[in-house]
PDB file of N, CA, C and O in Angstrom:
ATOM      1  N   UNK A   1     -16.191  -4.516   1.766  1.00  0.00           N
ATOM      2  CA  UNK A   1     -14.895  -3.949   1.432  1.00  0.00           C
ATOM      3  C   UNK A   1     -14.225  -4.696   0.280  1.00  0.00           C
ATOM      4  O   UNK A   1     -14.026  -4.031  -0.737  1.00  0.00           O
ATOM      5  N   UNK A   2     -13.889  -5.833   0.282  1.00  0.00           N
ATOM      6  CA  UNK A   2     -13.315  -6.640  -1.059  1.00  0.00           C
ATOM      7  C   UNK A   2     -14.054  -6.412  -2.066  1.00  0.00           C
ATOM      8  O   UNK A   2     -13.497  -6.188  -3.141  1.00  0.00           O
ATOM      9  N   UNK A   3     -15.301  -6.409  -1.993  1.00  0.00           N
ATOM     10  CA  UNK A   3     -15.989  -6.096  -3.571  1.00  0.00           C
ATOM     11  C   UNK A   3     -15.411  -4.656  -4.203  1.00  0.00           C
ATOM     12  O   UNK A   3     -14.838  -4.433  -5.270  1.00  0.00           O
ATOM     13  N   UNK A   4     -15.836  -3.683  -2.992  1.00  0.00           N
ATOM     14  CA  UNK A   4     -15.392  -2.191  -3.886  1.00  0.00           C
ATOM     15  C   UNK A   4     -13.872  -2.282  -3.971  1.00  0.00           C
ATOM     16  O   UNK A   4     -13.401  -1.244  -4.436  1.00  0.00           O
ATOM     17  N   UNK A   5     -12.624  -3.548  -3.550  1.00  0.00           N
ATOM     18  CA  UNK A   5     -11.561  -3.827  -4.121  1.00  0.00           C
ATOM     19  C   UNK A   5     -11.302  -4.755  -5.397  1.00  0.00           C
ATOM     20  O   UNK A   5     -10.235  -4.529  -5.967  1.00  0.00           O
ATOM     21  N   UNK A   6     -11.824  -5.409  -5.748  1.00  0.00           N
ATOM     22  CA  UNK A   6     -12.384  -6.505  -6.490  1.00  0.00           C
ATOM     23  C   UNK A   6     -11.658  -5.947  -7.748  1.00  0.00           C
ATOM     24  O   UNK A   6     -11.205  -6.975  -8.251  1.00  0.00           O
ATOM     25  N   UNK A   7     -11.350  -5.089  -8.408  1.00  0.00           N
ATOM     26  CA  UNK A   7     -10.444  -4.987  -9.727  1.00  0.00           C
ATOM     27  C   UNK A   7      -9.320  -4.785  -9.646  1.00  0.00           C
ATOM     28  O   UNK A   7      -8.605  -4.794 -10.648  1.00  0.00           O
ATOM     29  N   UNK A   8      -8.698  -4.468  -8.010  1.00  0.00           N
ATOM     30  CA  UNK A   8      -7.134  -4.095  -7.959  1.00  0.00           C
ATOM     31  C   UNK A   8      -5.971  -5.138  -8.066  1.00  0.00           C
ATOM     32  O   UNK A   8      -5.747  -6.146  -7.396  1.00  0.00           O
ATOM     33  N   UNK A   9      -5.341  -4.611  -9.057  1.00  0.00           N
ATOM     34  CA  UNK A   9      -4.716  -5.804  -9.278  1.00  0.00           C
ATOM     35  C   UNK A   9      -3.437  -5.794  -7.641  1.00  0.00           C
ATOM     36  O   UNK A   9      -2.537  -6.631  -7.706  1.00  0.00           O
ATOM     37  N   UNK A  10      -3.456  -5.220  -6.839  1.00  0.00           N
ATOM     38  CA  UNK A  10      -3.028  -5.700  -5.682  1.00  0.00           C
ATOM     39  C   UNK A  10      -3.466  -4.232  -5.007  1.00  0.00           C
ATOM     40  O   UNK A  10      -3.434  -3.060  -5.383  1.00  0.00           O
ATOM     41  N   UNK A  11      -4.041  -5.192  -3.389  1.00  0.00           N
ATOM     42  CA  UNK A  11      -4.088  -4.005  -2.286  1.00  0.00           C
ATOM     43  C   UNK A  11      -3.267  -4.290  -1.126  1.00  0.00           C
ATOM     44  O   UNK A  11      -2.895  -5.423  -0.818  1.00  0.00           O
ATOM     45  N   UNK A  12      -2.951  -3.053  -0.388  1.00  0.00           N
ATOM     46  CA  UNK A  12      -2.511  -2.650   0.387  1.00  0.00           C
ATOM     47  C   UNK A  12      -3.062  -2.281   1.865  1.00  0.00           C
ATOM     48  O   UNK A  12      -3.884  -1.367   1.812  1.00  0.00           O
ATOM     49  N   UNK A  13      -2.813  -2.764   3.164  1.00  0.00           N
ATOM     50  CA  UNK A  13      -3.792  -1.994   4.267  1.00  0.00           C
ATOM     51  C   UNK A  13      -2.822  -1.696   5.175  1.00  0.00           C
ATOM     52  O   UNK A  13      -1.967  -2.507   5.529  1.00  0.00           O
ATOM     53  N   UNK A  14      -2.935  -0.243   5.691  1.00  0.00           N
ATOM     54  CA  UNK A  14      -2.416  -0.616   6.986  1.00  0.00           C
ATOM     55  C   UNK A  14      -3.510  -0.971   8.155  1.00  0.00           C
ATOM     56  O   UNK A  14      -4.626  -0.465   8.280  1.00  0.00           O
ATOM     57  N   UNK A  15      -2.984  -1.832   8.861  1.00  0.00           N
ATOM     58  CA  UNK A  15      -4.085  -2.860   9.746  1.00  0.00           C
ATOM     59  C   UNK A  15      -3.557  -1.908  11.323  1.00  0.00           C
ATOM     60  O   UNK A  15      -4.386  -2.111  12.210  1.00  0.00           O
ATOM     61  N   UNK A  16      -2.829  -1.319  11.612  1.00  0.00           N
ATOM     62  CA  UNK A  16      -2.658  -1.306  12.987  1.00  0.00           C
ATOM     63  C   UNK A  16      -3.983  -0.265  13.635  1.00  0.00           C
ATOM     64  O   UNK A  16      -4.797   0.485  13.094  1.00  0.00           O
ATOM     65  N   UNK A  17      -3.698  -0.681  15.118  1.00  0.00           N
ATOM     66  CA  UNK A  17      -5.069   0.134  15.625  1.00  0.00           C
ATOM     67  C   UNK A  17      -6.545   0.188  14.623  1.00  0.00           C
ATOM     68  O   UNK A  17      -7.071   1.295  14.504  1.00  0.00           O
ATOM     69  N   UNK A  18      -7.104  -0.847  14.014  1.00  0.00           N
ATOM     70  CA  UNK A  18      -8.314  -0.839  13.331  1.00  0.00           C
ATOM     71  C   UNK A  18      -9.546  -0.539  14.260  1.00  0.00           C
ATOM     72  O   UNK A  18     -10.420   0.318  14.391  1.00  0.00           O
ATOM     73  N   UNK A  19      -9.089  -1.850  14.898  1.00  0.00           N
ATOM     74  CA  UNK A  19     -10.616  -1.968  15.638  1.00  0.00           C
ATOM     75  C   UNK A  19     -11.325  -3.305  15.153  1.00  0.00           C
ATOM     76  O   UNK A  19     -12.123  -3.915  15.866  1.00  0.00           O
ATOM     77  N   UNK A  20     -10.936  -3.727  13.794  1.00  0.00           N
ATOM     78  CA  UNK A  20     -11.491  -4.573  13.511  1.00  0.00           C
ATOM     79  C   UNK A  20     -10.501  -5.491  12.318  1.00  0.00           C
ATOM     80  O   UNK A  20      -9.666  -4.924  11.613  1.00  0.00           O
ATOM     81  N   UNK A  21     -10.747  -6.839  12.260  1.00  0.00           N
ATOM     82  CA  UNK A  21      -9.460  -7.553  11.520  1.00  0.00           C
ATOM     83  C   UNK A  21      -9.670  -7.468  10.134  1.00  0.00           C
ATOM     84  O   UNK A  21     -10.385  -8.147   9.398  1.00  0.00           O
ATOM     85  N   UNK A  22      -8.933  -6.529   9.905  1.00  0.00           N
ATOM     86  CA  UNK A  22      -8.593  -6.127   8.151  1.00  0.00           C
ATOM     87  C   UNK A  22      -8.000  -7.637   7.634  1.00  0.00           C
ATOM     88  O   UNK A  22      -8.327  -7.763   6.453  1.00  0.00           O
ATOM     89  N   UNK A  23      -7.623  -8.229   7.869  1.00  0.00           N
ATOM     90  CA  UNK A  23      -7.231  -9.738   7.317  1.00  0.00           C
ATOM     91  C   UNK A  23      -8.260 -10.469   6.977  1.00  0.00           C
ATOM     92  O   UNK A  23      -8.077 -11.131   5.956  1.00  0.00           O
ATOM     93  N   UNK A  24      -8.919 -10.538   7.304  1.00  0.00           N
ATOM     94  CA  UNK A  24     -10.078 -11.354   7.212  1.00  0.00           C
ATOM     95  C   UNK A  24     -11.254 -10.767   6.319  1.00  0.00           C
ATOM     96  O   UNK A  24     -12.008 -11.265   5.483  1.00  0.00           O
ATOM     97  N   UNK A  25     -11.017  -8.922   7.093  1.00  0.00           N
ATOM     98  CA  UNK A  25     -12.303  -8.802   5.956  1.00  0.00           C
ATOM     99  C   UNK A  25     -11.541  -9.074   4.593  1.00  0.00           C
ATOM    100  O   UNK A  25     -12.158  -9.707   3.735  1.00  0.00           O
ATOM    101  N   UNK A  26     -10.271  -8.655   4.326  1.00  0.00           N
ATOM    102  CA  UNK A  26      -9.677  -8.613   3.195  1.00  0.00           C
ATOM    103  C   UNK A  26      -9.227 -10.509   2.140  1.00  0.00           C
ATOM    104  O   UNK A  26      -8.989 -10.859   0.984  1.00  0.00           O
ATOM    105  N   UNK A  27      -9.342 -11.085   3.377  1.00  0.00           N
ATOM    106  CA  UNK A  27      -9.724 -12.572   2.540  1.00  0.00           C
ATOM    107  C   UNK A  27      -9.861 -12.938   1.500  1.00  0.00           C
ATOM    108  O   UNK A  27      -9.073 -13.600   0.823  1.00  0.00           O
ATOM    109  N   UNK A  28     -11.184 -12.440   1.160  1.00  0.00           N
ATOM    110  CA  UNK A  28     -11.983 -12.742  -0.454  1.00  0.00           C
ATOM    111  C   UNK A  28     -10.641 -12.697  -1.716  1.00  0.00           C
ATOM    112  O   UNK A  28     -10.361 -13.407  -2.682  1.00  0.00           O
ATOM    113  N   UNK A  29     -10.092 -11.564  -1.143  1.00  0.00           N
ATOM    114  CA  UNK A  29      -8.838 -10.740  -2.345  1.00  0.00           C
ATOM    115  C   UNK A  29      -7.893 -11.800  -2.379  1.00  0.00           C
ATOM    116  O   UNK A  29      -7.040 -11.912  -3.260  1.00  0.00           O
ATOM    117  N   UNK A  30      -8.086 -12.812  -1.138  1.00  0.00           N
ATOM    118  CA  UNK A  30      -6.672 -13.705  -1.284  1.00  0.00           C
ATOM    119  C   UNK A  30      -5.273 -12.801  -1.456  1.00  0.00           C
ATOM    120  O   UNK A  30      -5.026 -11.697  -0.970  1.00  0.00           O
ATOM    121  N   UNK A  31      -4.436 -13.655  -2.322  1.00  0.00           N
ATOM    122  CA  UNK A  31      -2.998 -13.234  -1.931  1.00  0.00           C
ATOM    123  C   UNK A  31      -2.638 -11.709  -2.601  1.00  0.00           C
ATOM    124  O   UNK A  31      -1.516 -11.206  -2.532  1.00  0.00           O
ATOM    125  N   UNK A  32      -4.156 -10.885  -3.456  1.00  0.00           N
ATOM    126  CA  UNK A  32      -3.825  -9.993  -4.137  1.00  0.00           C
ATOM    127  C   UNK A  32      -3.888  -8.436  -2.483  1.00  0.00           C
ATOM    128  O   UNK A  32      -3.721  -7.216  -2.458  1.00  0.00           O
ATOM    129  N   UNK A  33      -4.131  -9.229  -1.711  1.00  0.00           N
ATOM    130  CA  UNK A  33      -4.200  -8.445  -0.115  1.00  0.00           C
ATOM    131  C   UNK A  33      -3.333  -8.654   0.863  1.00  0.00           C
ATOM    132  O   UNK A  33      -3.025  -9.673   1.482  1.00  0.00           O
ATOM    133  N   UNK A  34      -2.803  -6.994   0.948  1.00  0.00           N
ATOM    134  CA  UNK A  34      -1.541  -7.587   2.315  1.00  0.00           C
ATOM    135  C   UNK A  34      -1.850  -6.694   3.021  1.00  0.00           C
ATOM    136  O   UNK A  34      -2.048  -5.626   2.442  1.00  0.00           O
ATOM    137  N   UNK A  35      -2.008  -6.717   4.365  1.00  0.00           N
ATOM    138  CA  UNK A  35      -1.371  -6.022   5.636  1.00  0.00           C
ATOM    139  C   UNK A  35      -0.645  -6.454   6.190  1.00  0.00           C
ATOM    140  O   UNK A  35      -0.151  -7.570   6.353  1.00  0.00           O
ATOM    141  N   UNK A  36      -0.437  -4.531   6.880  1.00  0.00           N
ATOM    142  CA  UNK A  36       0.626  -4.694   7.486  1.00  0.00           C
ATOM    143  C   UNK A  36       0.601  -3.416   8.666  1.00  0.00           C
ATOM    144  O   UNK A  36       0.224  -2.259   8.480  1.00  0.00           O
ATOM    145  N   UNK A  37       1.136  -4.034   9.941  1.00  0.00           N
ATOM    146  CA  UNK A  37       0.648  -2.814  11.040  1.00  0.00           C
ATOM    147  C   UNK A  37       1.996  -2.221  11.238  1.00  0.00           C
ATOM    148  O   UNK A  37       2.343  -2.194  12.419  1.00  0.00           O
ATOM    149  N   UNK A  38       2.833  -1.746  10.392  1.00  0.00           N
ATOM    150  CA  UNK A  38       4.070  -1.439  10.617  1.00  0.00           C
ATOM    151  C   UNK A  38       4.011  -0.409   9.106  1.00  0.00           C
ATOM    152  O   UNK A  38       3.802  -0.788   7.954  1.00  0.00           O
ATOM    153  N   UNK A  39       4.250   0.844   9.565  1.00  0.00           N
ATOM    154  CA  UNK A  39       3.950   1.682   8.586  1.00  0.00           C
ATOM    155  C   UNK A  39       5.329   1.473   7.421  1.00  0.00           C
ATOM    156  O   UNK A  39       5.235   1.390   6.196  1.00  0.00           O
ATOM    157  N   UNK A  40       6.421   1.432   8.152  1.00  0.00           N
ATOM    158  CA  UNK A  40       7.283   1.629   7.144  1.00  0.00           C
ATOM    159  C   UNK A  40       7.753   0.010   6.146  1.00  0.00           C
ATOM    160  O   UNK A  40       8.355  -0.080   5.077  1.00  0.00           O
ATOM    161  N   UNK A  41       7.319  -0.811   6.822  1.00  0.00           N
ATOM    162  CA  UNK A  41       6.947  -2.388   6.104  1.00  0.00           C
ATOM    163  C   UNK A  41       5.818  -2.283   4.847  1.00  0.00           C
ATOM    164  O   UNK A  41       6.011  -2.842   3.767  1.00  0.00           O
ATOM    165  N   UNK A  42       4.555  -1.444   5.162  1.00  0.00           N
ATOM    166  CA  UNK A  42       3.735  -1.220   4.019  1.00  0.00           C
ATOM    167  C   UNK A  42       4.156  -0.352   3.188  1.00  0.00           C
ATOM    168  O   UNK A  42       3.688  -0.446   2.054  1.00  0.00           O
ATOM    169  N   UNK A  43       5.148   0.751   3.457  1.00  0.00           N
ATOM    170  CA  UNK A  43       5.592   1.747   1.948  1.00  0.00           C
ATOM    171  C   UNK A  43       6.291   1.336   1.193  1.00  0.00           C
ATOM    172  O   UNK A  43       6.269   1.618  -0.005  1.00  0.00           O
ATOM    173  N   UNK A  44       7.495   0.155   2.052  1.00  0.00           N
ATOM    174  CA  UNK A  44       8.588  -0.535   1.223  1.00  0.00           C
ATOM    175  C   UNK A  44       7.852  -1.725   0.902  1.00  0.00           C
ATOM    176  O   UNK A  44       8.618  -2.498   0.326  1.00  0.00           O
ATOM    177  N   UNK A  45       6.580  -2.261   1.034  1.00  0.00           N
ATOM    178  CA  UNK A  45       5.887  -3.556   0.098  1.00  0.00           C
ATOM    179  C   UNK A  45       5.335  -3.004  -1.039  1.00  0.00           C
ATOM    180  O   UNK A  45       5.217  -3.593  -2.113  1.00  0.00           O
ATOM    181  N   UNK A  46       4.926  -1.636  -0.750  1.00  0.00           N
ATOM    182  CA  UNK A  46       4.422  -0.369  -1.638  1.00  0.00           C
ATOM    183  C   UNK A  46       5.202  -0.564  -3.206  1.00  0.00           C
ATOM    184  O   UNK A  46       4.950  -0.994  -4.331  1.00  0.00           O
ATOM    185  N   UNK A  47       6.407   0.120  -2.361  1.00  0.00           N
ATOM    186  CA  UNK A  47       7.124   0.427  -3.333  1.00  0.00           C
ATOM    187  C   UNK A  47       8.052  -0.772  -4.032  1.00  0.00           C
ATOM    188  O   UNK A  47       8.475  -0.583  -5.173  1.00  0.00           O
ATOM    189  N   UNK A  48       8.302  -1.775  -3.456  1.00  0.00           N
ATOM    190  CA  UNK A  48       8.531  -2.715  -4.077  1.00  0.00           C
ATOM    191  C   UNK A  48       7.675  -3.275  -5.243  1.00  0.00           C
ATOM    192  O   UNK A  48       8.391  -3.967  -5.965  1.00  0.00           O
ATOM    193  N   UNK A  49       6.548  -3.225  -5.626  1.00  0.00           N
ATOM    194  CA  UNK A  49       5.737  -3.869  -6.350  1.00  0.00           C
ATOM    195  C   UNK A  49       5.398  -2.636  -7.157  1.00  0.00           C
ATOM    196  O   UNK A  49       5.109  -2.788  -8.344  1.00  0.00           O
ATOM    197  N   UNK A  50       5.405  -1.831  -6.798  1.00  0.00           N
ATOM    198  CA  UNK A  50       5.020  -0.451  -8.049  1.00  0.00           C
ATOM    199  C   UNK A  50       6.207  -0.671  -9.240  1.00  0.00           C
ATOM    200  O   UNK A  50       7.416  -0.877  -9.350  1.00  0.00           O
ATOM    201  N   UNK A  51       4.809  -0.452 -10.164  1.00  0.00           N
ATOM    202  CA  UNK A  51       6.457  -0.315 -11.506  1.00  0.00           C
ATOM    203  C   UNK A  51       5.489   1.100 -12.105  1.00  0.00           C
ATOM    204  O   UNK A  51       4.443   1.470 -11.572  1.00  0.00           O
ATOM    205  N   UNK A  52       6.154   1.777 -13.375  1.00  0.00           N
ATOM    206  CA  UNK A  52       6.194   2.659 -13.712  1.00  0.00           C
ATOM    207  C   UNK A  52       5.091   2.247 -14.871  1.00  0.00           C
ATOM    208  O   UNK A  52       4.918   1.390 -15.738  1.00  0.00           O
ATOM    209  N   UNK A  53       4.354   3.621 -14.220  1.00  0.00           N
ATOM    210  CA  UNK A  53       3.300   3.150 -15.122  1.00  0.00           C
ATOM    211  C   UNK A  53       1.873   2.907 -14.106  1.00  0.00           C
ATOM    212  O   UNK A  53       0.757   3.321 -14.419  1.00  0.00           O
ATOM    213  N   UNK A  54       2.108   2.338 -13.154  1.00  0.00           N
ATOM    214  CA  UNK A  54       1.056   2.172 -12.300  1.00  0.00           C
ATOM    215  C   UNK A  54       0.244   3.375 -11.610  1.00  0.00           C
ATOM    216  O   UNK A  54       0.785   4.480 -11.572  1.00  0.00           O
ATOM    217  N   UNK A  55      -0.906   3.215 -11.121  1.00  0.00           N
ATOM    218  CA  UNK A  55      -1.638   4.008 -10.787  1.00  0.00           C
ATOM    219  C   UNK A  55      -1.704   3.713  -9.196  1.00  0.00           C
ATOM    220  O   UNK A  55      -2.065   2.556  -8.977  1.00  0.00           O
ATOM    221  N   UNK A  56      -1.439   4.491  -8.007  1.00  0.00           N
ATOM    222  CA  UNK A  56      -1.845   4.224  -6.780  1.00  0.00           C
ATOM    223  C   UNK A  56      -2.637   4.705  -5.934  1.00  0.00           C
ATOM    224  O   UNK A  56      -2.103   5.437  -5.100  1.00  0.00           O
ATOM    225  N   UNK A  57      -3.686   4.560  -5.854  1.00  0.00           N
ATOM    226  CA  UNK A  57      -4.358   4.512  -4.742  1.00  0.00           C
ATOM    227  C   UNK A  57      -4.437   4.935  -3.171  1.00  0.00           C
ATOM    228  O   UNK A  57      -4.840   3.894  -2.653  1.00  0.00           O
ATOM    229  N   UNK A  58      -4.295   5.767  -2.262  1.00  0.00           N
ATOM    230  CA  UNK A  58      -4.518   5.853  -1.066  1.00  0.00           C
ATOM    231  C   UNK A  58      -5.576   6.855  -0.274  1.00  0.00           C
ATOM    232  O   UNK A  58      -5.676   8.073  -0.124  1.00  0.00           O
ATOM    233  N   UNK A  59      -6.485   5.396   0.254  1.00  0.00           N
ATOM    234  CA  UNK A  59      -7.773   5.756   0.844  1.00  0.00           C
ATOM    235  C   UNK A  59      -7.234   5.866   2.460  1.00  0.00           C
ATOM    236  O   UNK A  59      -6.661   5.048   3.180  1.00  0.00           O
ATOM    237  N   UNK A  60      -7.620   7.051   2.649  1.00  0.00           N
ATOM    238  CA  UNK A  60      -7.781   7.347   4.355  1.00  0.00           C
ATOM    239  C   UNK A  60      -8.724   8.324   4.990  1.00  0.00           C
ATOM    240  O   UNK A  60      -9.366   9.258   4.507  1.00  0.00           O
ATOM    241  N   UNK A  61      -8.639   7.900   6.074  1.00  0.00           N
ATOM    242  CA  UNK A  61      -9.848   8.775   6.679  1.00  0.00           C
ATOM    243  C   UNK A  61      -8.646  10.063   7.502  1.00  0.00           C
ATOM    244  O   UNK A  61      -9.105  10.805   8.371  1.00  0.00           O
ATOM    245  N   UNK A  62      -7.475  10.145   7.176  1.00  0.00           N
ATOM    246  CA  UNK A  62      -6.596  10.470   7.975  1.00  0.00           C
ATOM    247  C   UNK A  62      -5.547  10.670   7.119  1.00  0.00           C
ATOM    248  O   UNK A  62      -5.614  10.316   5.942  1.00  0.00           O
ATOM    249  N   UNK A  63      -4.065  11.487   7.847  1.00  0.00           N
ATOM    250  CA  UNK A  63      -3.224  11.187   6.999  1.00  0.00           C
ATOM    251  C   UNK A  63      -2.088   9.387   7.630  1.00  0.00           C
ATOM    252  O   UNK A  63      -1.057   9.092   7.025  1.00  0.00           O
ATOM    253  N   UNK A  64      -2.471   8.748   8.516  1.00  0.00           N
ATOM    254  CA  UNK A  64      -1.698   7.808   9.055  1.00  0.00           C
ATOM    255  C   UNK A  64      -0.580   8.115   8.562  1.00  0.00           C
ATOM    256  O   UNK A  64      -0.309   8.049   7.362  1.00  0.00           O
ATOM    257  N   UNK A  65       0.566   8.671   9.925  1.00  0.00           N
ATOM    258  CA  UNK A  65       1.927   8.758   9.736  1.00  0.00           C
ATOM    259  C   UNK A  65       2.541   9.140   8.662  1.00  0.00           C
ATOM    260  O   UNK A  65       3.633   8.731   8.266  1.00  0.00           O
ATOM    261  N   UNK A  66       1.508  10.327   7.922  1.00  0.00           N
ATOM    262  CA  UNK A  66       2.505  10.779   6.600  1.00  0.00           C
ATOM    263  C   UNK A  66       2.607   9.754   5.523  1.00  0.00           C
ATOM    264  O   UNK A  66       3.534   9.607   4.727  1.00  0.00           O
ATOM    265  N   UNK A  67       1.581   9.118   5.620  1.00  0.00           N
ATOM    266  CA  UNK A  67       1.759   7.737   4.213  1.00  0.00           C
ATOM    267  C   UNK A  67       2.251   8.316   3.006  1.00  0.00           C
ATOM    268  O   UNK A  67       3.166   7.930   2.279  1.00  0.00           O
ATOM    269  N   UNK A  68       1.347   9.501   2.892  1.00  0.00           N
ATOM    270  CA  UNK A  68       1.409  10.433   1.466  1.00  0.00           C
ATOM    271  C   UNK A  68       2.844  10.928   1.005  1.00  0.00           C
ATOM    272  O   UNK A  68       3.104  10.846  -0.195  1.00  0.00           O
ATOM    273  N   UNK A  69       3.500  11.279   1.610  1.00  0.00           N
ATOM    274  CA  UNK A  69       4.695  11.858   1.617  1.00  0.00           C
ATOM    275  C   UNK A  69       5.977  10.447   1.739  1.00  0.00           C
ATOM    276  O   UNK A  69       6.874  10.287   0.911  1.00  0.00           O
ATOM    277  N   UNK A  70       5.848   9.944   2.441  1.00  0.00           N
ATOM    278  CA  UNK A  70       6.546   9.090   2.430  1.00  0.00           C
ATOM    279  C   UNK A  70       6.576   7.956   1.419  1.00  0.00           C
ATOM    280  O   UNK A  70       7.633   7.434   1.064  1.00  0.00           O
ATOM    281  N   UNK A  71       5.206   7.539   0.901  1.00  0.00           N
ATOM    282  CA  UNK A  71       5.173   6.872  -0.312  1.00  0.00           C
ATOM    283  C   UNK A  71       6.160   7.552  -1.290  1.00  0.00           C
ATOM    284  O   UNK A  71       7.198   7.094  -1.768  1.00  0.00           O
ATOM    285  N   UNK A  72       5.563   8.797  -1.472  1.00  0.00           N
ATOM    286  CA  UNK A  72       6.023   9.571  -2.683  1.00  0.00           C
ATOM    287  C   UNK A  72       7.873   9.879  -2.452  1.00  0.00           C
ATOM    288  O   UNK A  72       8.595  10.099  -3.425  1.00  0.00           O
ATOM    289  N   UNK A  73       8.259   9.851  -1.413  1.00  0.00           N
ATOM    290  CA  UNK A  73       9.758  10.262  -1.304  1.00  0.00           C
ATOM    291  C   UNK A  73      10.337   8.999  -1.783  1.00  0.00           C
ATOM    292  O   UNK A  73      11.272   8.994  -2.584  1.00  0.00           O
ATOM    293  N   UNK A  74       9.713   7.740  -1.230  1.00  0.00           N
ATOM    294  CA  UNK A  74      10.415   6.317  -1.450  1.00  0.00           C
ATOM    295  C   UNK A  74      10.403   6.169  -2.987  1.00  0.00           C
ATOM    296  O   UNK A  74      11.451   5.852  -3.551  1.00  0.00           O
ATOM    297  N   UNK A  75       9.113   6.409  -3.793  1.00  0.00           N
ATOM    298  CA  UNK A  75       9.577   6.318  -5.335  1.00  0.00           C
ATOM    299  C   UNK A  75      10.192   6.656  -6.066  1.00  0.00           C
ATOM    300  O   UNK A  75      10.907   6.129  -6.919  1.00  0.00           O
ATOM    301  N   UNK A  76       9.764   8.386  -5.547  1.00  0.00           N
ATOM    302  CA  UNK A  76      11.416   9.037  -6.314  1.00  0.00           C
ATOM    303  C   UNK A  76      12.604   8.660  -5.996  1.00  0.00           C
ATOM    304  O   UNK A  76      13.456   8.864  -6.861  1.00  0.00           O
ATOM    305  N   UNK A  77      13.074   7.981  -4.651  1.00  0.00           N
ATOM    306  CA  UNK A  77      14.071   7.559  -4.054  1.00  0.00           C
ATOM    307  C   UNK A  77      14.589   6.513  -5.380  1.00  0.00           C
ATOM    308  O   UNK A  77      15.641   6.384  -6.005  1.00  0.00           O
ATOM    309  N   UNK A  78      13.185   5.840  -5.421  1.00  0.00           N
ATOM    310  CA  UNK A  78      13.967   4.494  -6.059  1.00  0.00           C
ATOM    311  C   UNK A  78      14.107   4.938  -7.776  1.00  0.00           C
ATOM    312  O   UNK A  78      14.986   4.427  -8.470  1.00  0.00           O
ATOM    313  N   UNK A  79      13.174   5.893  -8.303  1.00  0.00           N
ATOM    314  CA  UNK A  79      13.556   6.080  -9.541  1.00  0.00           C
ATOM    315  C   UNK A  79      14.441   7.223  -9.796  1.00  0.00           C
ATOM    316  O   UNK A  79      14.376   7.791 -10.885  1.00  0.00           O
ATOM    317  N   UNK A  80      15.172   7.568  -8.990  1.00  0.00           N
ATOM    318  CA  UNK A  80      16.086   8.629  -8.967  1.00  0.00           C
ATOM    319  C   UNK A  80      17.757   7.651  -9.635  1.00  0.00           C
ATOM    320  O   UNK A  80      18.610   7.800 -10.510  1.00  0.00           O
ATOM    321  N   UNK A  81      17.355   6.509  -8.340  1.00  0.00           N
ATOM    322  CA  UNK A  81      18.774   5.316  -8.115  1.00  0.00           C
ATOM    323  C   UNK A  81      18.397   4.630  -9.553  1.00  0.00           C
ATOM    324  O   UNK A  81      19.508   4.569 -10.081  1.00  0.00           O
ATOM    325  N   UNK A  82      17.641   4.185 -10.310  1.00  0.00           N
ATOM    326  CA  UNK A  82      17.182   3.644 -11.100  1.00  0.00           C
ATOM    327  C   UNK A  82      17.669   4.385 -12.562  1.00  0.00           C
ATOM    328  O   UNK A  82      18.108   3.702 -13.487  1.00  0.00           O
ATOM    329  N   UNK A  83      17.529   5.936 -12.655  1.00  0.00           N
ATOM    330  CA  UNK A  83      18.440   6.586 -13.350  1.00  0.00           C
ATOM    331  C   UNK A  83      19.383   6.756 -13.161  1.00  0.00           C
ATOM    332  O   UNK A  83      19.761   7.924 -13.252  1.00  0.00           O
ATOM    333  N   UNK A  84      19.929   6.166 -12.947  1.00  0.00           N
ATOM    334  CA  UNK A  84      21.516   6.263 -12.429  1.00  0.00           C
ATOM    335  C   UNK A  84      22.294   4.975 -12.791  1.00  0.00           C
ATOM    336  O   UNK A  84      23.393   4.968 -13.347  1.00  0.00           O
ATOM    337  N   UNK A  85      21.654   3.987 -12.443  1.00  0.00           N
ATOM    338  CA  UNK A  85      21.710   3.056 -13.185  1.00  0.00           C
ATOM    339  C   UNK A  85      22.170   2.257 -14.466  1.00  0.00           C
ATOM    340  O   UNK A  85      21.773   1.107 -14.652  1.00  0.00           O
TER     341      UNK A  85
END
């Protein structure tokens, strides 16, 4: 898993209910790897670190709790407030 992450300049997991410790496999990445088993803690670490311009990423086998939608509401959220600004 870290290798096929190995160019991101930061990843993201949600870890809850795995089965297996995403921390550890995610190691190698060091501090460029965070989980987090709290969905709405990973959209706002999400979106905190996104700047404009970035490209994001989300791999699932699932939709986990609407990640998709909720990512996307929180950015416009924040670049909505950001024009306004």
């Amino acid at each position: 898993l870290p290798a096929s992450l190995e160019t991101a300049d930061q990843v993201f997991c949600y870890s809850a209910s795995l089965g297996w410790d995403a921390q550890a496999a995610l190691a190698p990445l060091g501090a460029r790897a965070r989980c987090e088993t709290d969905l709405e803690r990973l959209v706002a670490a999400i979106v905190a670190e996104a700047r404009a311009g970035d490209e994001v990423l989300v791999m699932s086998n699932g939709s986990f709790g609407g990640i998709h939608d909720r990512l996307l509401a929180e950015l416009e959220k924040r670049a909505a407030a950001g024009a306004k600004a």
